[in-house]
matplotlib code that plots the C-alpha trace (Angstrom):
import matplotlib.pyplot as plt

x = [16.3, 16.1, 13.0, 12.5, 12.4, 10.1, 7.3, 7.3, 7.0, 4.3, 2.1, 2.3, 1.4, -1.5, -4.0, -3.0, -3.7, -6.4, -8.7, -11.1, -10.5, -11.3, -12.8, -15.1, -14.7, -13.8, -11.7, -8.1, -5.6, -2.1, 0.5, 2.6, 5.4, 7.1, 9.4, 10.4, 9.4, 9.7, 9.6, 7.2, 9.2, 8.5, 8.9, 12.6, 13.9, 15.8, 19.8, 19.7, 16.9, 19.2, 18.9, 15.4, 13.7, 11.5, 8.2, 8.1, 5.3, 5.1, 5.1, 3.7, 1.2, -1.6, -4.5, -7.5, -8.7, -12.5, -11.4, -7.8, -7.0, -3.3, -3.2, -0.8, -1.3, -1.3, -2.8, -0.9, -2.7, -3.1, -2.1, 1.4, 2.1, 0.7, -0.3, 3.3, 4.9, 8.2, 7.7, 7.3, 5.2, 7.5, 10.7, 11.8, 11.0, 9.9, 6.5, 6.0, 5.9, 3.9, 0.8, 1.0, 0.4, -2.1, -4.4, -4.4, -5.9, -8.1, -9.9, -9.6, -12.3, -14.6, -17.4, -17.4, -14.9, -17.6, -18.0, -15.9, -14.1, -11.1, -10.7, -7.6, -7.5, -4.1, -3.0, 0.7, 2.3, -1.0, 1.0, -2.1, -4.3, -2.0, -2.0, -5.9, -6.0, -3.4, -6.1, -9.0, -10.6, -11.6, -9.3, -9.1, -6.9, -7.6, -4.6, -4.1, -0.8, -0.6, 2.8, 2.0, -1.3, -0.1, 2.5, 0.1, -1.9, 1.2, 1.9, -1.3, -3.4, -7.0, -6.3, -8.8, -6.7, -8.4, -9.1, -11.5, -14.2, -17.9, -18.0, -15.0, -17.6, -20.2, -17.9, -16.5, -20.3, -21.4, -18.5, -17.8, -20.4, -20.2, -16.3, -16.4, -13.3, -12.0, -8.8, -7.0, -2.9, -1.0, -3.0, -6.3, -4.1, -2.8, -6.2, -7.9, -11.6, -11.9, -15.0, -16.0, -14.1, -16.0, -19.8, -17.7, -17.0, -20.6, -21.8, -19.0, -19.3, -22.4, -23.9, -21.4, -18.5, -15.0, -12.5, -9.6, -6.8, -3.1, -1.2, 1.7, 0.4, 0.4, 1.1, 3.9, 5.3, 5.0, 6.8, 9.4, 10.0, 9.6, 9.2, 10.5, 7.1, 6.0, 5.5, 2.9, 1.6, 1.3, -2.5, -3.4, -1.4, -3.8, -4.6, -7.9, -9.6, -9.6, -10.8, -13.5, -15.2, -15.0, -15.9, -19.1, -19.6, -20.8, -22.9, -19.3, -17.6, -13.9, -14.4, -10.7, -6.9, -3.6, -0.2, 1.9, 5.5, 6.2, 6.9, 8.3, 5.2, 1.8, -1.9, -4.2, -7.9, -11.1, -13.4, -17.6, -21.0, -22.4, -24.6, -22.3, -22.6, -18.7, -17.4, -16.2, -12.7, -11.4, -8.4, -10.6, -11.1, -8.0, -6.4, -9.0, -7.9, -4.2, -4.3, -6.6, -3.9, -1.1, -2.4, -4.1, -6.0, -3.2, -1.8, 1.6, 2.4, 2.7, 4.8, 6.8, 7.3, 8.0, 10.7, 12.6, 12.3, 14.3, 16.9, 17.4, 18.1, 20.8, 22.2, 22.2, 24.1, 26.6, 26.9, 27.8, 29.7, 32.0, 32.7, 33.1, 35.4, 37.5, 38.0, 35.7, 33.0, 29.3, 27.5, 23.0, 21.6, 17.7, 16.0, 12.2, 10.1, 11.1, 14.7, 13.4, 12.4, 15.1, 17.6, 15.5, 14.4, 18.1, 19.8, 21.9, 23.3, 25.7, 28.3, 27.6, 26.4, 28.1, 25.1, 22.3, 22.3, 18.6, 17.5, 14.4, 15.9, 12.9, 14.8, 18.3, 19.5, 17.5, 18.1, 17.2, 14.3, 15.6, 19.1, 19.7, 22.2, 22.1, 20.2, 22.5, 22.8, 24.0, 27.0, 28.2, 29.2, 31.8, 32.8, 33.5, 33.5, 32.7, 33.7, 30.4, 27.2, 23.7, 20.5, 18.0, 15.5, 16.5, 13.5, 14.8, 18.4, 18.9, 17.7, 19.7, 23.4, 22.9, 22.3, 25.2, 28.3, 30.9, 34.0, 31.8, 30.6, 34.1, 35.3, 32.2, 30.1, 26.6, 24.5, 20.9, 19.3, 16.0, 14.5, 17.6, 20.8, 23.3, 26.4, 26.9, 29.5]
y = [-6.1, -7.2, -6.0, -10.1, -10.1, -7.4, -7.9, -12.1, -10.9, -8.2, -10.8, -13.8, -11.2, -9.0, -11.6, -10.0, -6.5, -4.5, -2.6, -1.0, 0.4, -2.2, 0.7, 2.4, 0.1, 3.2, 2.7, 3.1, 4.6, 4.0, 3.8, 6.7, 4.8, 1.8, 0.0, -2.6, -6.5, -8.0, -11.8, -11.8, -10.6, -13.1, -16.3, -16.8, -19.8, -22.3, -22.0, -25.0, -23.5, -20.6, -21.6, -22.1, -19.3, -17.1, -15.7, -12.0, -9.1, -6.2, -3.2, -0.4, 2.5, 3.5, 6.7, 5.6, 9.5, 9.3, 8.0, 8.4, 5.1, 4.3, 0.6, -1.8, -1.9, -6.1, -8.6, -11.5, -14.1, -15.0, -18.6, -17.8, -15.4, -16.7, -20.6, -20.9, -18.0, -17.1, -14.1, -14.4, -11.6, -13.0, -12.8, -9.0, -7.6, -4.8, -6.5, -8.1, -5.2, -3.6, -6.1, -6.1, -2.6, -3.0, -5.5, -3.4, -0.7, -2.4, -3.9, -0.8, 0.6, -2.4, -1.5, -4.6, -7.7, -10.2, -13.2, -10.9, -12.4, -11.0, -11.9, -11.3, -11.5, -12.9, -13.7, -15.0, -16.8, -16.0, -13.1, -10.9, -13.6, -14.3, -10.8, -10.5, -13.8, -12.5, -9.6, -11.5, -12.0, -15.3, -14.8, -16.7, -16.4, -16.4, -17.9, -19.2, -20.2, -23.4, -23.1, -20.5, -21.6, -24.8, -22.5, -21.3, -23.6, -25.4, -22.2, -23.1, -20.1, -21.2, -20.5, -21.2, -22.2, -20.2, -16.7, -14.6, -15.8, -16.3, -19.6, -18.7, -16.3, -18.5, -21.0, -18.6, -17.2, -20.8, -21.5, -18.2, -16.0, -12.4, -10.7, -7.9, -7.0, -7.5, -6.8, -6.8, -6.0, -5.5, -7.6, -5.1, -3.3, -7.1, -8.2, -7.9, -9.0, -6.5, -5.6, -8.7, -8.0, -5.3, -7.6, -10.2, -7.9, -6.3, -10.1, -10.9, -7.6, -7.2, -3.5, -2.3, -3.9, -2.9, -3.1, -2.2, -1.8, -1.1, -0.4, 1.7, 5.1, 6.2, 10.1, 8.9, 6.9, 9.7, 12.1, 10.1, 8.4, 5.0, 3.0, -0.4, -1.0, -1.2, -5.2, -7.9, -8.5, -4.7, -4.4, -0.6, 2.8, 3.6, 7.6, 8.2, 10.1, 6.9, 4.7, 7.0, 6.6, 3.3, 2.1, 4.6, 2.5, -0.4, 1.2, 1.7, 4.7, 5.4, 7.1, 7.5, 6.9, 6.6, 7.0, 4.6, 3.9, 0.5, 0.2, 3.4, 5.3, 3.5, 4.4, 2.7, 3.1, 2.0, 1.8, 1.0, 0.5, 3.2, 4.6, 2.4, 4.9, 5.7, 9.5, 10.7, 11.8, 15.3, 13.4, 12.1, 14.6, 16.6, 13.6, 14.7, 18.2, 17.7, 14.9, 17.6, 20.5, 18.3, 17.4, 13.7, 14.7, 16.4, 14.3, 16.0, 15.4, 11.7, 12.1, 13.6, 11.0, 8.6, 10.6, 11.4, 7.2, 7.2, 9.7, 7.7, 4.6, 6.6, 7.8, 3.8, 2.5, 5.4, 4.6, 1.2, 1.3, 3.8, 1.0, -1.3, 0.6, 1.1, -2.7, -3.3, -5.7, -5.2, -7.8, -7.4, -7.0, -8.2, -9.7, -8.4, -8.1, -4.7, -6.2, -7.7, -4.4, -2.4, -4.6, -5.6, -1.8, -0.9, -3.5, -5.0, -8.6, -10.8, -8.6, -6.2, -7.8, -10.8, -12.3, -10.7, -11.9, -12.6, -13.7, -15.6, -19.0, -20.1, -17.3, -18.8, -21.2, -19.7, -16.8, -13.3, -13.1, -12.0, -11.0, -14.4, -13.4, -15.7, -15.5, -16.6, -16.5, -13.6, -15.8, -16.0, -11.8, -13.5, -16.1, -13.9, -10.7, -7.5, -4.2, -2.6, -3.5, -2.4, -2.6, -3.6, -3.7, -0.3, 0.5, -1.9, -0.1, 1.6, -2.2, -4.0, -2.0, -1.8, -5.6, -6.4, -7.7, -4.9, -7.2, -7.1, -3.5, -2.2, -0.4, -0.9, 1.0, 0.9, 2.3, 3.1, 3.4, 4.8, 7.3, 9.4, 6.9, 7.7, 5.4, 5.6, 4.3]
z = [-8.8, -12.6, -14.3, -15.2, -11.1, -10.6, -13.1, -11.8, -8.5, -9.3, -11.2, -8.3, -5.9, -7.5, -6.5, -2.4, -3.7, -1.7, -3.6, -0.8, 2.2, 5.4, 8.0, 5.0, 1.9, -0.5, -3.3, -2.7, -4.5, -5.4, -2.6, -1.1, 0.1, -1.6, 0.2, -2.4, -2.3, 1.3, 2.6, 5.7, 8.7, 11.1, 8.5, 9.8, 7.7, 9.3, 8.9, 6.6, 4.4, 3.3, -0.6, -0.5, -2.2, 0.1, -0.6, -1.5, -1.4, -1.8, 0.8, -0.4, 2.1, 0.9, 2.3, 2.5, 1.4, 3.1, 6.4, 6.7, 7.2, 6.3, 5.2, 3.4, -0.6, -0.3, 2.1, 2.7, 3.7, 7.8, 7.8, 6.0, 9.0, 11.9, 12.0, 13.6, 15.3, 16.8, 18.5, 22.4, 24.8, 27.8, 26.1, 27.8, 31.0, 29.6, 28.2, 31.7, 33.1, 30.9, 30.9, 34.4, 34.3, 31.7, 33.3, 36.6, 34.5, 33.0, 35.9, 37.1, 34.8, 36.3, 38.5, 39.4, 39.5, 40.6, 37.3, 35.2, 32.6, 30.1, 26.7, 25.2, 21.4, 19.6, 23.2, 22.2, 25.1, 27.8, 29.3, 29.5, 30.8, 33.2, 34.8, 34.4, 36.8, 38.9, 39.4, 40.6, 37.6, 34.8, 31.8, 28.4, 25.7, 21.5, 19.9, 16.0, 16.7, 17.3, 18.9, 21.2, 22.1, 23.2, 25.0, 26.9, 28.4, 29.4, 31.7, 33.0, 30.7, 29.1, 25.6, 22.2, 19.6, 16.7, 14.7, 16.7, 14.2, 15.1, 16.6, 18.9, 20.2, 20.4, 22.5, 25.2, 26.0, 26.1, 28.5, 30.5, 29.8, 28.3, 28.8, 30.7, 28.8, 25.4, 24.4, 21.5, 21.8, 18.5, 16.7, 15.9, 13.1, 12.2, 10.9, 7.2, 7.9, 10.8, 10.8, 11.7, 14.7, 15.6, 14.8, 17.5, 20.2, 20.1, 20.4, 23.6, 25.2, 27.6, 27.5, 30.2, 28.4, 27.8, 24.5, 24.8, 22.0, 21.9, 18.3, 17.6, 16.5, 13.0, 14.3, 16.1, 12.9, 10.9, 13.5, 14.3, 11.0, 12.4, 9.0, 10.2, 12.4, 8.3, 7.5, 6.1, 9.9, 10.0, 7.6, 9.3, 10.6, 12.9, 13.7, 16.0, 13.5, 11.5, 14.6, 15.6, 12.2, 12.3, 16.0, 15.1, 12.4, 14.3, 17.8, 19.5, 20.7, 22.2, 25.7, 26.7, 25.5, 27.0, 25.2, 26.3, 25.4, 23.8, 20.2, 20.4, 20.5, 20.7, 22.2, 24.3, 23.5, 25.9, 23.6, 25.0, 23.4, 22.6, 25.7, 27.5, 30.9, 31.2, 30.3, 26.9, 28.3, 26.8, 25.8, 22.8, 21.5, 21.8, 19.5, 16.9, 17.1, 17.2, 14.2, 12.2, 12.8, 11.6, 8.3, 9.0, 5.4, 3.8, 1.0, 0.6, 4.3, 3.1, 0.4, 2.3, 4.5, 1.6, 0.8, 4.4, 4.7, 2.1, 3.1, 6.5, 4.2, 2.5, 5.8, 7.6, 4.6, 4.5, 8.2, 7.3, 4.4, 6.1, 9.5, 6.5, 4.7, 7.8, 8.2, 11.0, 12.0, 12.4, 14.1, 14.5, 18.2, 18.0, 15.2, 15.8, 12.6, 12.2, 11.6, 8.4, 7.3, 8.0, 6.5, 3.3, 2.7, 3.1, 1.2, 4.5, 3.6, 5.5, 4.0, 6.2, 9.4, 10.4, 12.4, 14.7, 18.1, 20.1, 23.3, 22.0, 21.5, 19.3, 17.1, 17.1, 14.3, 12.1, 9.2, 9.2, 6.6, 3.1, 3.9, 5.3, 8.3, 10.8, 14.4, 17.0, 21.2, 22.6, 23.7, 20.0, 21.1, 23.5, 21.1, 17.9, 19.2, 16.6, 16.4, 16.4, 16.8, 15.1, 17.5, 15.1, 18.5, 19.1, 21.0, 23.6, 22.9, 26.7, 28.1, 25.7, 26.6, 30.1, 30.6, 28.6, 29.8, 30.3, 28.8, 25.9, 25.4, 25.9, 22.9, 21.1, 18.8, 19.0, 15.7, 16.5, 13.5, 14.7, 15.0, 13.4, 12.1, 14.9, 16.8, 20.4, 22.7]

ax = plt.figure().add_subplot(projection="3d")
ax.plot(x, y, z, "-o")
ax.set_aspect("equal")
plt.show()
């Protein structure tokens, strides 16, 4: 990038930069990890919009040093991300069966399923709600995306098209009643203003109440080097020691967690009201321990990060430059957000990958943010078939190969390039 480039794009952008921390309002400092000027990854322009300039900010990490908060170094502002959206809950089986799981769980934790109602906040296509229904239970879903919202209650889902602001509040408890549980599912780390989260859930949640959270772990990131789950969307890395200062912040208190596996690593956290009557589970604090013996304070441990992200860089585009080199063709398998990131961080273009094929057809016709490779069907792989084949989704990679065609897979090379760059056959 020219320097012209950079210093434009620094100056439209500095009016997104965060100065405070959003758990403990600190100051913050500078970042640890820069991974260049990104468009936002789930923006995909239309095919026919490929000359239109896309907007670009910076992604950058920053330690919040009081309460260990990891955070993006710019906010980008809700309604450019999310007032239409193309990512779908339903789209794999995988998620299906995971909220289906989820929501047993959660009622599980009920003492009672008599008038309860489930909240689910950033409810995407009513996937959640659904289950929660499906358990016996009132469900209602918070949606800004117009798109999806509407989605929803097509399938049948009561959904709120809105942020999770006050009067949304007001409305379900003058409508349902209190929500036995509240949940929040990728989308707690997604939002800025967050502690007025926390003020809204008090108000929704009766004494005896449930939150519950799920968000790819920050511990997990940082072991497994899995920097693509960095993007605009993406505002907080969450660790628990992070989480516990700042649910005690506002009269709340986490009483138990689960790992779970999507996203490659992510935790579930039941969080109550303080005094709320249910158990602190060991498992609380056993995350507090283990995050404290591996360095959650320790600024050096993040540098280092910084710099193994960008020895994995080095090692994808060696990967691909050598295929390349050898006269074959590379063709993209999923184009999540973390696509964007992967390709714009690494400098992948249409030179290198032909197209990216995905099964969300509110995806296909349309360009891979930045790079500008095209989304297509997965029947395009049939059409104009390719020699190998990157899995950008490649924590779908063992779903994604085994469903595919064998006249299609035969011969071919897969790269995964998380969480170590590597091609299988």
């Amino acid at each position: 990038m020219k320097m012209a480039t950079f210093e434009r794009l620094e100056e439209q952008t500095k009016q997104y930069k965060k100065t405070r921390c959003r758990y403990c309002d600190s100051p913050l400092p500078e970042s640890f990890l820069d991974l260049g000027f990104s468009p936002l990854a789930n923006n995909l322009p239309k095919a026919e919009e490929k000359d239109v300039e896309e907007f670009q900010c910076p992604l950058r990490l920053v330690h919040c040093q009081v309460c260990h908060l990891v955070q993006l170094s710019h906010v980008v502002p809700p309604d450019m991300m999310f007032a239409h959206y193309l990512y779908v809950s339903s789209t794999t089986k995988t998620f299906q069966t995971h909220f289906a799981e989820y929501a047993k769980t959660a009622v599980s934790k009920l003492k009672s399923k008599q008038n309860a109602l489930a909240v689910d906040i950033g409810s995407n296509d009513g996937l959640l709600v659904s289950f929660f229904i499906k358990e016996g239970i009132k469900g209602v879903g918070v949606e800004p995306a117009k798109n999806l919202a509407e989605l929803s209650v097509r399938n049948g889902v009561p959904t709120i098209n809105s942020y999770f602001g006050r009067e949304t509040v007001q409305m379900i408890t003058k409508e349902y009643g209190k929500a036995s549980i509240v949940t929040a599912n990728n989308v707690f780390a997604h939002i800025d203003d967050v502690q007025s989260v926390l003020r809204n859930v008090n108000d929704l949640l009766p004494d005896n109440g449930i939150f519950i959270i799920e968000f790819p772990y920050l511990m997990t990131m940082f072991e497994k080097m899995y920097f693509d789950m960095i993007y605009h969307e993406h505002l907080s890395y969450i660790g628990i020691t992070a989480l516990d200062y700042f649910t005690k912040r506002f009269g709340l208190q986490i009483f138990d967690i689960q790992p779970i596996s999507s996203h490659g690593g992510s935790l579930r956290v039941f969080i109550q009201k303080t005094g709320g009557g249910r158990e602190i589970s060991e498992t609380v604090t056993d995350y507090l321990k283990n995050e404290s013996a591996h360095g959650i304070s320790n600024e050096k441990n993040y540098r280092e990060f910084s710099v193994k992200v960008a020895n994995i860089k080095t090692e994808i585009m060696k990967m691909v430059r050598e295929i390349k080199a050898n006269g074959k063709s590379i063709a993209g398998y999923g184009a999540p957000a973390k696509a964007t990131t992967i390709a714009n961080y690494c400098g992948l273009t249409k030179e290198h990958i032909d197209y990216v094929v995905d099964d969300n057809s509110l995806k296909q016709g349309r360009l891979v943010p930045g790079c500008r490779i095209p989304i297509v069907s997965s029947a395009h792989l049939t059409e104009h078939p390719t020699d190998c084949i990157l899995i950008f989704a490649w924590n779908f990679a063992e779903e994604i190969v085994k469903k595919m065609d064998p006249s299609i897979k035969a011969g071919k090379q897969f790269i995964v390039p998380l969480p170590k760059p590597k091609i299988i056959l």
